[in-house]
C-alpha positions as CSV (number, residue, x, y, z in Angstrom):
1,X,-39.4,8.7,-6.2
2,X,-35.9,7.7,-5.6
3,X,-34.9,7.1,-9.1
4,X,-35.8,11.0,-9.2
5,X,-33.9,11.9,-6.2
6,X,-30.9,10.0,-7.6
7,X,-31.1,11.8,-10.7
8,X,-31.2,14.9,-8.9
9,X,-28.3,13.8,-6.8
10,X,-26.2,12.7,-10.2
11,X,-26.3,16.6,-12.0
12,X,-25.2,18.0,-8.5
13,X,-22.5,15.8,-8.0
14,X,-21.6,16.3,-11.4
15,X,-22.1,20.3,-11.5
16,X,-20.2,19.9,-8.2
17,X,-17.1,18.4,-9.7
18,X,-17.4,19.8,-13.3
19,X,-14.2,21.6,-12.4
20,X,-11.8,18.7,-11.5
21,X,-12.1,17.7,-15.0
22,X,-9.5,21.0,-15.6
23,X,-6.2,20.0,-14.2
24,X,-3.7,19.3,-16.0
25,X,-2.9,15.7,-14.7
26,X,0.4,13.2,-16.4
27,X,-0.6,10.0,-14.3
28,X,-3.5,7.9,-15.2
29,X,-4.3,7.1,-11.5
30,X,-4.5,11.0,-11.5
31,X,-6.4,11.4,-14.3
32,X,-9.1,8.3,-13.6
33,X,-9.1,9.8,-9.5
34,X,-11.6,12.5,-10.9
35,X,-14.1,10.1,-12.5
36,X,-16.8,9.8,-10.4
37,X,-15.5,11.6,-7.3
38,X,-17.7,11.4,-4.8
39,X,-20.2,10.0,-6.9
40,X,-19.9,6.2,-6.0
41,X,-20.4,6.4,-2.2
42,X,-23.0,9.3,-2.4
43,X,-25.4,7.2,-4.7
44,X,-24.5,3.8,-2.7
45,X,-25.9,5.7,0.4
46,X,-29.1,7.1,-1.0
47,X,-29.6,3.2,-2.0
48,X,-28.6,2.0,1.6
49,X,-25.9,0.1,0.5
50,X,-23.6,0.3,3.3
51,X,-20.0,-0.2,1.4
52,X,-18.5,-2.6,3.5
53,X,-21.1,-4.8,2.8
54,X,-20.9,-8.8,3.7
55,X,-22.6,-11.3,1.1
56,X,-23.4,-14.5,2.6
57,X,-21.9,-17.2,0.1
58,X,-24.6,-20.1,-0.6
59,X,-24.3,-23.2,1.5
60,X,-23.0,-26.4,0.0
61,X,-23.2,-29.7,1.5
62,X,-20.7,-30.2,5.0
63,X,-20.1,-33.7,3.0
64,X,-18.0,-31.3,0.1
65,X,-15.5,-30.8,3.8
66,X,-14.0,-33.8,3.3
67,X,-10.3,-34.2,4.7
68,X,-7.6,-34.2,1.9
69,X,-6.9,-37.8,1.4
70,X,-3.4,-37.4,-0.9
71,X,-0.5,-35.2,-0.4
72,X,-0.6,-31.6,-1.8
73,X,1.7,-31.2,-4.8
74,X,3.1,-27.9,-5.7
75,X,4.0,-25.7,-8.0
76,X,6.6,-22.8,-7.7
77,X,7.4,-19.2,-8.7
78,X,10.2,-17.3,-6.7
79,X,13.0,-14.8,-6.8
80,X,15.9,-17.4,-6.9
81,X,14.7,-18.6,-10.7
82,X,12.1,-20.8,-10.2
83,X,9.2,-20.2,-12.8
84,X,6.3,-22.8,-12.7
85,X,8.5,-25.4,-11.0
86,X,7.2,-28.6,-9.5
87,X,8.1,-28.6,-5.6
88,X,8.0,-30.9,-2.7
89,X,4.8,-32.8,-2.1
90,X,3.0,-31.9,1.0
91,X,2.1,-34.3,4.1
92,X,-1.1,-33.6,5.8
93,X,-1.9,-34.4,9.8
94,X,-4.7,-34.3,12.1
95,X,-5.0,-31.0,14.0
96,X,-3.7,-31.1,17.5
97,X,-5.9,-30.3,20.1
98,X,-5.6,-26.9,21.4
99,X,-3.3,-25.7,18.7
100,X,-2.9,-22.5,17.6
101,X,-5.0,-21.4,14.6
102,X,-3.4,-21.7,11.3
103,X,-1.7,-19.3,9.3
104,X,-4.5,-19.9,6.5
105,X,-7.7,-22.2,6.6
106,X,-9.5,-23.5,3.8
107,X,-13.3,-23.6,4.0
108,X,-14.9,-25.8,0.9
109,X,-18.3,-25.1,2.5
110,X,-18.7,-21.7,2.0
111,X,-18.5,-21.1,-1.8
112,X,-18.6,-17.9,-3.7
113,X,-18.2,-17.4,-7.4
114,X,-17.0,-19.4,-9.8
115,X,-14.4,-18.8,-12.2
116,X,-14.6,-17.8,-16.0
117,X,-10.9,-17.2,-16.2
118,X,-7.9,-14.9,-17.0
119,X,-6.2,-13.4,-19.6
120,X,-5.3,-9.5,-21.3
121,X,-6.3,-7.3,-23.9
122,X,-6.0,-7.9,-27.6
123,X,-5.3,-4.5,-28.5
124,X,-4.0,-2.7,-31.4
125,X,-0.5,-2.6,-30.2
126,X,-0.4,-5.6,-28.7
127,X,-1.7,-7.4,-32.0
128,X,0.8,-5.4,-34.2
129,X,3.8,-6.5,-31.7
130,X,2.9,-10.1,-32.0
131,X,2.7,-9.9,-35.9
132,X,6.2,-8.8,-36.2
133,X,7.2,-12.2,-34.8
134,X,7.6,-14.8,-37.4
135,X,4.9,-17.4,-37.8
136,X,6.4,-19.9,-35.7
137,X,7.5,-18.2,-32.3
138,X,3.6,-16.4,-32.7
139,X,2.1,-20.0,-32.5
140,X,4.5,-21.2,-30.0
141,X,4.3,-18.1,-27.5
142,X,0.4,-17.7,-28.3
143,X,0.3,-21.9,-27.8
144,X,2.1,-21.0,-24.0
145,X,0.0,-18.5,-23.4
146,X,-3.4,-19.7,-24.3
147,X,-3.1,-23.2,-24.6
148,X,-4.8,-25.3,-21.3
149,X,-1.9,-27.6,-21.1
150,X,0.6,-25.0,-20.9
151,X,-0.6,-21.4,-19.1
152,X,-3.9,-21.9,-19.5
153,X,-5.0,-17.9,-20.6
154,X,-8.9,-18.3,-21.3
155,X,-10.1,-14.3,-21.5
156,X,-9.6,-12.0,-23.6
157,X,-10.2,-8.3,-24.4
158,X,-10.8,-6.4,-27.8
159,X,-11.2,-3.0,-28.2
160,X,-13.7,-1.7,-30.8
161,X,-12.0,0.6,-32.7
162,X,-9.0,2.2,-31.6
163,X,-7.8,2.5,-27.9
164,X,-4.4,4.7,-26.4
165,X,-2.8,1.4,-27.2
166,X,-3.5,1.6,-31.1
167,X,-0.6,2.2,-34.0
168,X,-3.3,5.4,-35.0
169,X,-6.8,6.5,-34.3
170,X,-9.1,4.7,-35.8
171,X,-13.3,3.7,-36.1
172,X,-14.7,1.8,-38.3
173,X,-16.9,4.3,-39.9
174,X,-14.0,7.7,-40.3
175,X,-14.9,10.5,-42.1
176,X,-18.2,12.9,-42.8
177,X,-21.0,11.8,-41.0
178,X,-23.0,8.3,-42.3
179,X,-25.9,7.6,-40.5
180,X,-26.8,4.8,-42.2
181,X,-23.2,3.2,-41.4
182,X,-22.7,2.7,-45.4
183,X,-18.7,3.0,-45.0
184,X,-18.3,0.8,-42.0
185,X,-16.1,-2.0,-42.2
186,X,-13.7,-3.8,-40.0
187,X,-11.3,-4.1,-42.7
188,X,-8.6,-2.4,-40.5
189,X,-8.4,-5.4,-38.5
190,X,-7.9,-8.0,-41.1
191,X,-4.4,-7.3,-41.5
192,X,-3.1,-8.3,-37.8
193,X,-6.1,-8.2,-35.2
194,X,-8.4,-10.7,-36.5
195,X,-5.5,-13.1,-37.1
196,X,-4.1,-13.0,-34.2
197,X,-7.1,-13.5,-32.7
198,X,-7.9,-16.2,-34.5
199,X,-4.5,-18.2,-33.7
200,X,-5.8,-17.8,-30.3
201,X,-8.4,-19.5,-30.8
202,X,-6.1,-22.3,-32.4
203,X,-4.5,-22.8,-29.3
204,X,-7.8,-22.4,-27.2
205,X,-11.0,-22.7,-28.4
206,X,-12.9,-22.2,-25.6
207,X,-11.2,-18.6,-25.6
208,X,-14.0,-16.0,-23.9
209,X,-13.9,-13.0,-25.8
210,X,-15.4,-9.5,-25.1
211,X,-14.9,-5.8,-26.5
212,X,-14.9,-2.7,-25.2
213,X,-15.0,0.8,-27.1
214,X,-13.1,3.7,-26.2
215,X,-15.1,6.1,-28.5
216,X,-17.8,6.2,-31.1
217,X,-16.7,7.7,-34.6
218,X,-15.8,11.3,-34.1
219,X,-18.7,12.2,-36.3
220,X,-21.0,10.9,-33.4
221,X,-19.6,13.5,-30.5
222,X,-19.9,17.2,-29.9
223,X,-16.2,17.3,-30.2
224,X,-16.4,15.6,-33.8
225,X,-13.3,13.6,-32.6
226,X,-12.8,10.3,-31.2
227,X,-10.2,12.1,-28.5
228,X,-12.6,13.2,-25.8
229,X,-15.9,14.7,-25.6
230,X,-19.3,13.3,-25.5
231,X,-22.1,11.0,-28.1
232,X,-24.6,13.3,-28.9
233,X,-27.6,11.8,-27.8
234,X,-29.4,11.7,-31.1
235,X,-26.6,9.5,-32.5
236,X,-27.3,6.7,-30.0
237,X,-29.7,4.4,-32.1
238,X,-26.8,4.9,-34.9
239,X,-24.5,3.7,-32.7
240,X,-26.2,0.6,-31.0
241,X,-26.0,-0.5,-34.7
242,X,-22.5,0.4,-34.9
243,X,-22.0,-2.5,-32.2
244,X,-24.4,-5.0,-33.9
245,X,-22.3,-4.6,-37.3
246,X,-19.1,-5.2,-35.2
247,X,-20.1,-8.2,-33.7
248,X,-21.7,-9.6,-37.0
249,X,-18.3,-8.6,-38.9
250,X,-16.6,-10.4,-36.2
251,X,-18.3,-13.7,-36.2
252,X,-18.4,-13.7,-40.4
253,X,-14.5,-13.3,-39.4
254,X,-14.9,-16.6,-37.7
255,X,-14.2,-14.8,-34.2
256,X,-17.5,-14.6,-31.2
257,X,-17.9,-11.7,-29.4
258,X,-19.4,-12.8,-26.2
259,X,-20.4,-9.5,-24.4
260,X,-19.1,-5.8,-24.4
261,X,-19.1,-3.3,-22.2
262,X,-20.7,0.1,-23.0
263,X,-17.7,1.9,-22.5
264,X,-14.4,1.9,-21.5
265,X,-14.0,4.0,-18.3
266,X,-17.5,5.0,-19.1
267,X,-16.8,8.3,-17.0
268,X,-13.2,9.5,-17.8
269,X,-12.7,12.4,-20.7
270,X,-8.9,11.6,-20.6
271,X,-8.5,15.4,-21.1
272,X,-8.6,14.7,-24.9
273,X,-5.7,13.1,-24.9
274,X,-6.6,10.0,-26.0
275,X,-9.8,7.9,-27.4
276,X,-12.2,8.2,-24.4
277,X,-16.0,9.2,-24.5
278,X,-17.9,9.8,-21.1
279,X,-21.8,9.0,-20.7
280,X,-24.1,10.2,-18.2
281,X,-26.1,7.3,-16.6
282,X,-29.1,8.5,-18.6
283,X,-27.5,8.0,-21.8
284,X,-25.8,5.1,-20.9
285,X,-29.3,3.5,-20.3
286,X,-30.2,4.9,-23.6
287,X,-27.8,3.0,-25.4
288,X,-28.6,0.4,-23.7
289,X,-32.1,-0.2,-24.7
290,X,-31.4,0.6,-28.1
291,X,-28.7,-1.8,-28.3
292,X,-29.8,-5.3,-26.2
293,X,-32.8,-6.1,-28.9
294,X,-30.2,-6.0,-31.4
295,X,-27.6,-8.2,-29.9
296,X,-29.8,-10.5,-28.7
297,X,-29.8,-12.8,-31.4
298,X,-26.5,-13.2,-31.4
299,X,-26.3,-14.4,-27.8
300,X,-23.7,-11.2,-27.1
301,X,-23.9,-9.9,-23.6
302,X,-24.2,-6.4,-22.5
303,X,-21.1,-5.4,-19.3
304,X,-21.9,-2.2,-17.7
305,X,-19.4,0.6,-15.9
306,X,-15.9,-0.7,-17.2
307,X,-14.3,1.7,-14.7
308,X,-12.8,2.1,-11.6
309,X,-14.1,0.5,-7.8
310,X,-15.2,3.7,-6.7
311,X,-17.7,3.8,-8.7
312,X,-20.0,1.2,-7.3
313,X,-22.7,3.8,-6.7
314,X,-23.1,4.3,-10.3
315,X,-23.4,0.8,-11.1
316,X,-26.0,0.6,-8.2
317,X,-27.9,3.1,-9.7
318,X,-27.9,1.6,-13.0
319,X,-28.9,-1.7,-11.7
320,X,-31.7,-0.2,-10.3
321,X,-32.9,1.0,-14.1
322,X,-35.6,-1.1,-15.3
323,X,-34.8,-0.6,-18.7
324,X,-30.9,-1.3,-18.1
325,X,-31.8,-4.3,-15.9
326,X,-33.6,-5.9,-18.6
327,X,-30.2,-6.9,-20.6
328,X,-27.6,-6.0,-18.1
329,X,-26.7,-8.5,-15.3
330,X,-23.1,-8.3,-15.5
331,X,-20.4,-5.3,-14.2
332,X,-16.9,-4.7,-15.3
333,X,-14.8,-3.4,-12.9
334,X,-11.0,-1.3,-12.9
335,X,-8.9,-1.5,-10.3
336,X,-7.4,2.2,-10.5
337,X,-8.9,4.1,-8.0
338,X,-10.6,2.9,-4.8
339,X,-11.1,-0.7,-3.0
340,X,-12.1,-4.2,-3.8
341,X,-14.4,-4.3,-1.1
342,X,-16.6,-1.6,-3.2
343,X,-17.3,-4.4,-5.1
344,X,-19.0,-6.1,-2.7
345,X,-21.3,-3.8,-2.2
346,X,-22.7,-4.1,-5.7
347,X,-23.1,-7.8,-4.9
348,X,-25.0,-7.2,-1.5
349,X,-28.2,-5.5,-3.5
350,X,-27.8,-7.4,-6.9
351,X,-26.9,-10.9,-5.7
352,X,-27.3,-12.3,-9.1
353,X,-25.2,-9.8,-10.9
354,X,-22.1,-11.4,-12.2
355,X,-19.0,-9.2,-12.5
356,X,-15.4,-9.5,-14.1
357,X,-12.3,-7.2,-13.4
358,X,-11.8,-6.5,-16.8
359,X,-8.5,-3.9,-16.7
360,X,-5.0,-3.5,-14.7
361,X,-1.3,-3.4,-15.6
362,X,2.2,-2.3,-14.8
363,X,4.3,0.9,-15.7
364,X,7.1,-0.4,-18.2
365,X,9.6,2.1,-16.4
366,X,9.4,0.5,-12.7
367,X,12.6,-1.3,-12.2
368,X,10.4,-4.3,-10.9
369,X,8.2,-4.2,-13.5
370,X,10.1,-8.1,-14.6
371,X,10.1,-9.2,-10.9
372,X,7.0,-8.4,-9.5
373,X,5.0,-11.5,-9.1
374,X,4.3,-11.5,-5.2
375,X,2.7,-7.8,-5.8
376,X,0.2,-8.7,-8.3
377,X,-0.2,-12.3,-6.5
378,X,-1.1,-10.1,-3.1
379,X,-3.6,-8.0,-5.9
380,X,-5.1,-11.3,-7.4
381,X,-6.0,-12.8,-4.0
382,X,-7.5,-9.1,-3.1
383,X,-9.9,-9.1,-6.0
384,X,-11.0,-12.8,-5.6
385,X,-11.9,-12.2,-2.1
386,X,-14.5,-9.7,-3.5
387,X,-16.3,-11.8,-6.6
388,X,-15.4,-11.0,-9.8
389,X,-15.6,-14.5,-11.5
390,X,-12.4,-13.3,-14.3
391,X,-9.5,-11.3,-14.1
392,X,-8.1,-9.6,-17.6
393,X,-5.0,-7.5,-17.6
394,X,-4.6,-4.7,-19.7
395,X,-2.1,-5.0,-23.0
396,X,-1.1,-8.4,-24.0
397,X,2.3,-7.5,-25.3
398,X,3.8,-4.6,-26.3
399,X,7.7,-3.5,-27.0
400,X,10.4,-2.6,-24.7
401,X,8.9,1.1,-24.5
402,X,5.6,0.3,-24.5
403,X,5.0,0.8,-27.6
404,X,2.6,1.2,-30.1
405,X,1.1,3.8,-27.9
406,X,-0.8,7.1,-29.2
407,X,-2.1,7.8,-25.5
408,X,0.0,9.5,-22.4
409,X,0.5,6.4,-20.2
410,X,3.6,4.2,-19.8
411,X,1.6,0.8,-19.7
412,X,3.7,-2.0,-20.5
413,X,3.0,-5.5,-21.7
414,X,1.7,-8.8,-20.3
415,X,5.1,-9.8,-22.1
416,X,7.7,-8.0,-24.1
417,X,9.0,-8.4,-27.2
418,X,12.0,-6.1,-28.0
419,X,11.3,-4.1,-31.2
420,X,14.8,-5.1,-33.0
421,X,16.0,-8.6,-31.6
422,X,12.6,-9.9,-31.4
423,X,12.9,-11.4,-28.1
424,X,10.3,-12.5,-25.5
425,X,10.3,-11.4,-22.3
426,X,8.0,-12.4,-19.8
427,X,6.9,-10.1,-16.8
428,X,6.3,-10.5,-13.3
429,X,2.7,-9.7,-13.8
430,X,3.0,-12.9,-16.4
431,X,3.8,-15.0,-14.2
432,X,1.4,-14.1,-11.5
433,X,-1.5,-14.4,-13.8
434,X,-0.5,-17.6,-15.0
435,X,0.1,-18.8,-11.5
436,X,-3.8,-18.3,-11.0
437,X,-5.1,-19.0,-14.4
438,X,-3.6,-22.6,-14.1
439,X,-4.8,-23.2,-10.4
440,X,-8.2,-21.9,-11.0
441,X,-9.8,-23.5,-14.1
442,X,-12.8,-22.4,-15.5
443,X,-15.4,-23.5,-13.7
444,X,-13.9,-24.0,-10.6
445,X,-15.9,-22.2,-7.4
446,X,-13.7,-20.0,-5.6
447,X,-14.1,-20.9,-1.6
448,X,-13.3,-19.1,2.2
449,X,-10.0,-18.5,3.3
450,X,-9.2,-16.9,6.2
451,X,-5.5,-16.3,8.2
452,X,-5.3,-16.8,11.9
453,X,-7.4,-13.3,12.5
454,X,-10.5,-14.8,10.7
455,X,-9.1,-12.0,7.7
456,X,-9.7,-12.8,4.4
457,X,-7.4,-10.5,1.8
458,X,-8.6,-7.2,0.4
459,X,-5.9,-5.4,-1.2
460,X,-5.5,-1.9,-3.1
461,X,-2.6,0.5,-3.6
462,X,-5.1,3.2,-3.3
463,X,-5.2,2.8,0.3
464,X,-1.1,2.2,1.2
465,X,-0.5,5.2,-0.7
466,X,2.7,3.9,-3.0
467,X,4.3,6.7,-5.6
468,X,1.8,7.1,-8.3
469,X,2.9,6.0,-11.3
470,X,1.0,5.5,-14.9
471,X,-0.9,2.1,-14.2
472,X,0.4,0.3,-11.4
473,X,-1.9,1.3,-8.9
474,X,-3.5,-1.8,-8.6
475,X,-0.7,-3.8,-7.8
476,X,0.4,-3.4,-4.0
477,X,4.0,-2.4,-3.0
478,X,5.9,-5.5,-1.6
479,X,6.9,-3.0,1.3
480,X,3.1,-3.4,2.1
481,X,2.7,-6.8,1.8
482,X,6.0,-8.6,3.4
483,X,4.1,-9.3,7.1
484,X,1.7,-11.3,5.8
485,X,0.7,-14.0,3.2
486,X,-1.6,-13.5,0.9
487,X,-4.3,-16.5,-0.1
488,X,-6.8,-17.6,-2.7
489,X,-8.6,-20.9,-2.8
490,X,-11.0,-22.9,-5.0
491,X,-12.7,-26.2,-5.8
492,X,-12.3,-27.8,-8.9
493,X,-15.6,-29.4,-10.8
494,X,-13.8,-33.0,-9.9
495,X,-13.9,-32.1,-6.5
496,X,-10.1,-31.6,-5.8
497,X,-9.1,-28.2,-4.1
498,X,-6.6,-25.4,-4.9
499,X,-4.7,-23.0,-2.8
500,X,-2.6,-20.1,-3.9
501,X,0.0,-18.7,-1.2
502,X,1.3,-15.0,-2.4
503,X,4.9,-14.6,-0.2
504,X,6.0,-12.0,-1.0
505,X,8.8,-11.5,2.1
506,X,11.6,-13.3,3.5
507,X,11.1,-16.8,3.6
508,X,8.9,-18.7,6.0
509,X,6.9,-22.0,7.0
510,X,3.3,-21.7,7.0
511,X,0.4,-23.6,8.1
512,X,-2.4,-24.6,6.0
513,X,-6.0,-26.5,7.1
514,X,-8.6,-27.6,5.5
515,X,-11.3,-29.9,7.0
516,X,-9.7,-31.0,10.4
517,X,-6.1,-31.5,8.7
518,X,-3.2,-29.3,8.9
519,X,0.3,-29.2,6.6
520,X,3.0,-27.3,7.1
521,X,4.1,-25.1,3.9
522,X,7.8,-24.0,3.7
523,X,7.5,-20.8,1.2
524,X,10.6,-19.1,0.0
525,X,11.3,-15.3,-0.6
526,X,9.4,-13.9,-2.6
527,X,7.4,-16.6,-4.0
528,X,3.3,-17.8,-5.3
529,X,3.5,-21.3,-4.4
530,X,0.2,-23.3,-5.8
531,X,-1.2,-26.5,-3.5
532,X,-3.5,-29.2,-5.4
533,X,-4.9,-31.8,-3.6
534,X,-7.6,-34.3,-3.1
């Protein structure tokens, strides 16, 4: 009865909205604002999914409370040069009585997820950009990056075939239309993809790899093109192959896929501008039938939704699928449009369901886009407030325009390398995510924090309403973020704790507590400052 009612309520909606798919739109947070309008809170409600859910975190041992017994050390990025630097130790005392309560607390008893890791997107572009560095600054920067005694990246995305950030379109099956998937290959890839990958791997081999598609061969869609327009439903079995024979050519190519999502933006046309392929829910859950006996004898995962926060409903409502829920535990989220506290919601009804942020990144053209640490640290400590166990940015590198790029967006790269000289520059998204990815280890449990109102974080653009710009919506305007600090903290396997501080004002002294101690922080402008102790 109410999978019938919500199917009822999904062709309104989308009859209802058919027409917001017209404008004429140049901003991808303009563009990605039409997916699912509506659609996410409307479906949440006819679950009874309030969306400001709360999800009880299981209950460890009070024994895992213990005081810190050793001085925090620290680690430093700020405004004034300091990149990863080593900074005073910190002395902890006993709480006096009656004191005021602390700029941030640390509670190891109430744990939430725990942490797969970070990282970006192998795309096209960003692999081709990397190959035009010589051999030995490619190992050396992919060694920093990756490597877990340097930056400690340990995710990564791939698209399957071409996405906007490609050096051409591209599946791997172009041309008339071959059912039988005699002419695919991955042969594209060998030249810079699948080596790049693979150095990677070198430099960690515990790399966690998944793919995402932007579109099935054109021959597939309506639109007999891989720029819009959707599968036509008869093609679906062909194309649940088309995945298996990726991730078998990938693993003979000595690299594991480990899950993929169904879709990239799984409800965003892009207005044909680009690779993009929309699915209803009902042949999403097609696919997805068609295509979990066949992966799983590889072991490879099945993501659902790859979109944006405001569609929680959707991924409710597939959840809720019997024959989705029989290989799908697992949702990929976007940060684009919407809140992280939708998230939450999804975790409320499916307590089991793992989920990853799996896309975000900055606009190449912002004049901060090399500075901008504190706004992505304030986004970070937003989105692991809400659950998602790994954070993946969007383009690995790309050149000082943003380049390779057959799509409409000004996405810029993880890092940069310019296009003539060859050098590396790294971003202020860069050092953010490395900030984390070093602090929080996979395997580490991410546990309450809480400033001196009881708040924990939760932090989207969407909501401060910042100049929209091609991909930067996620990241929070330091104008939003300079009365407050913004926190993240987790336990390490070893039982040592972790605390990141995101500053991104003037500076100031903070306090910090943790299990009846107290230490006072002194943060400078515009800073991430990482405490370890035990």
């Amino acid at each position: 009865m109410l999978s019938g009612e919500l199917n009822r309520l999904g062709w309104r909606l989308r009859e209802l909205f058919r027409d917001y798919r017209e404008p004429i739109v140049t901003t991808r947070r303009e563009v990605l604002k039409y997916a699912g309008l509506g659609m996410g809170a409307a479906a949440a409600s006819a679950l009874g999914v309030p969306l400001n859910a709360k999800v009880e975190a299981p209950k460890i041992d009070t024994n895992d409370a213990q005081a810190p017994t050793k001085p925090a050390q620290t680690e430093v990025t700020d405004k004034s040069g300091k990149r990863l630097a080593a900074g005073a130790d910190i002395a902890w005392t006993k709480v006096a009585k009656k004191a005021a309560p602390a700029d941030v607390t640390v509670d190891p008893t109430k744990p939430a997820q725990t942490i797969l890791g970070f990282g970006a997107a192998f795309t096209d572009a960003s692999c081709f950009t990397l190959s035009r560095l010589s051999d030995n600054d490619r190992a050396n920067l992919l060694h920093a990056m990756f490597g877990q005694d340097q930056h400690a990246l340990s995710v990564g995305r791939i698209p399957i075939g071409a996405s906007d950030y490609s050096t051409a379109a591209y599946s791997y099956d172009d041309g008339a239309a071959d059912p039988e998937l005699k002419r695919f290959s991955v042969d594209h890839d060998r030249d810079y993809i699948l080596p790049t990958l693979r150095a990677a791997l070198t430099a960690n081999p515990d790399l966690f790899l998944f793919a995402s598609p932007w579109s099935p061969p054109g021959w597939m869609k309506y639109s007999n093109s891989m720029l819009g327009g959707n599968i036509r439903p008869e093609n679906i079995p062909t194309y649940a192959h088309y995945f298996q024979k990726f991730v078998e050519a990938y693993a003979a190519a000595g690299v594991t896929v480990r899950a993929v999502t169904t879709q990239n933006e799984i409800d965003a046309d892009q207005g044909g501008r680009m690779p993009a392929c929309p699915w209803p829910e009902e042949d999403e859950e097609r696919l997805v039938a068609a295509l979990g006996p066949l992966l799983e004898p590889s072991g490879t995962k099945i993501w659902t939704l790859d979109h944006n926060y405001n569609l929680f409903g959707r991924a409710l409502d597939q959840l809720s699928r019997p024959r989705i829920r029989k290989y799908v535990n697992t949702v990929a989220w976007h940060g684009y449009v919407g809140s992280p506290e939708m998230m939450r919601s999804v975790k409320e009804k499916f307590p089991d369901v793992e989920m990853h942020w799996t896309e975000g990144g900055d606009d190449y053209k912002f004049p901060d886009y090399l500075t901008n640490w504190s706004k992505w640290g304030a986004t970070f400590a937003g989105i692991l407030a809400n659950g998602p166990q790994s954070i993946t940015m969007w383009n690995l590198a790309l050149d000082e325009r943003g380049r390779p790029n057959i799509g409409p967006f000004d996405c810029g790269g993880l890092v940069q390398i310019h296009s003539q000289t060859k050098e590396i520059t790294r971003t202020g998204l860069y050092w953010a995510l490395v900030h984390h990815a070093r602090a929080f280890r996979r395997g580490s449990v991410i546990v309450a924090s809480h400033d001196a109102n009881g708040d924990a974080p939760a932090v989207n653009a969407a909501l401060i309403g910042q100049p929209v710009s091609s991909s930067t919506v996620t990241a929070t305007p330091n104008n939003a973020t300079n009365s407050r600090v913004y926190h993240a903290a987790a336990k390490n396997p070893d039982g040592s704790m972790v605390l990141v501080l995101t500053n991104s004002g003037d500076a100031r002294e903070v306090t910090v507590a943790c299990a009846g101690l107290t230490a006072k922080v002194a943060l400078t402008a515009d800073s991430i400052t990482t405490l370890r102790w035990s």
